[in-house]
Phi, psi and omega in degrees: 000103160352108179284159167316122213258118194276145195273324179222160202239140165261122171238142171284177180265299185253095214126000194213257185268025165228097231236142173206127186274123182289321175325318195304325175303314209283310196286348190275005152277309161322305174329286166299335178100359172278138188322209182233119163114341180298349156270327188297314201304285164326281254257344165187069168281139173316317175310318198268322199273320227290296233286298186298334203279354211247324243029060161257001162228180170280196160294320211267316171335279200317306203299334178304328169259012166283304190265030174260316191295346184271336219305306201309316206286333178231035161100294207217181188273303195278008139285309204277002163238011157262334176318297222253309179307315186271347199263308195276336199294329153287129194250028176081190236192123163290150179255114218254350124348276201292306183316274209317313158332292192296336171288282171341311202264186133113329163297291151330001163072048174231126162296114202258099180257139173288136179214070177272127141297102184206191226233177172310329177295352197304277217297005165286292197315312184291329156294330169270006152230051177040035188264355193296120177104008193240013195233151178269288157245170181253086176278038201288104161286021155292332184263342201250341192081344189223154186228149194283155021225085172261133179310286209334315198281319193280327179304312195273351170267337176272315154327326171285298180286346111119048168246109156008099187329300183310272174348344178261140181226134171251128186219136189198135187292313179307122194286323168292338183275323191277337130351299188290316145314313176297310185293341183260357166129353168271115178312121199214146189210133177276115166278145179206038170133173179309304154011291196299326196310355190266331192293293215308279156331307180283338218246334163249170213281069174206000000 
């Protein structure tokens, strides 16, 4: 039996329609005196990440406890929060492909949802890159309590586009997520590039 040709699209944020150029970290760990890779690296032991993606801390929590994890490393507390201060001041780059795709499918009358792991700052991070409006929802699991890929979390993004799991095309770089999709019920395409956009387009109803 054929599956149900999907109506509406989930897209993640960051790895899909949102881009972070590695370099920025990086000078700002030269700058300091830190390895290379060693804020990301902090910024997400589970322990430290769970809390904020679930909203049981902020955004301002976590990074706080990012520059607790620095101090020794860079010397003093009022280093290791300029370290983290200059290091958060990029908030990434759209991947400006993937918008126009995400306009194109919204034009054609398909619901477009955003579908992140993310922290109380997303809807700052959506004004500043000019993304407020470009979207049908917004699926932030800070606000839902749960992160993907807990079914609950896939449950509460089809409830949102107020579309069927089978009818949702899920799309995420991350192999667990797409994993994660499947099992609640949802059609899922691991992304790996502009490439995909043509697999994308035929696979929904428009």
């Amino acid at each position: 039996m054929a599956r149900e040709r999907a109506t509406a699209l989930l897209l993640d944020f960051d790895g899909v329609l949102r881009r972070w150029d590695p370099a920025v970290a990086a000078v700002v760990e030269r700058e300091y005196g830190l390895s290379e890779g060693v804020l990301g690296e902090i910024a997400m032991q589970w322990g430290r990440l769970q809390p904020v993606l679930t909203g049981q801390v902020n955004h301002a929590e976590w990074m706080s406890s990012v520059a607790d994890a620095l101090t020794e490393s860079v010397g003093s507390p009022e280093r290791a929060r300029a370290a983290v201060e200059q290091w958060q001041s990029y908030r990434g780059e759209v991947d400006q492909e993937v918008l126009a795709f995400v306009r194109e499918v919204r034009a054609a009358g398909v619901r477009v949802g955003l579908g992140t792991n993310a922290t109380d700052l997303l809807d700052a991070d959506l004004a500043a890159l000019g993304l407020v409006g470009e979207l049908d929802v917004v699926v932030n699991s800070s606000v839902v309590g749960v992160h993907k890929p807990a079914p609950e979390y896939f449950q509460a993004a089809c409830v949102a586009l107020a579309t069927p799991p089978a009818r949702v095309l899920f799309v995420d770089d991350e192999d667990w997520a797409v994993r994660g999709a499947r099992s609640a019920g949802l059609s899922a395409h691991r992304w790996g590039g502009h490439a995909d956009l043509r697999y994308l387009r035929a696979a929904l109803a428009y």
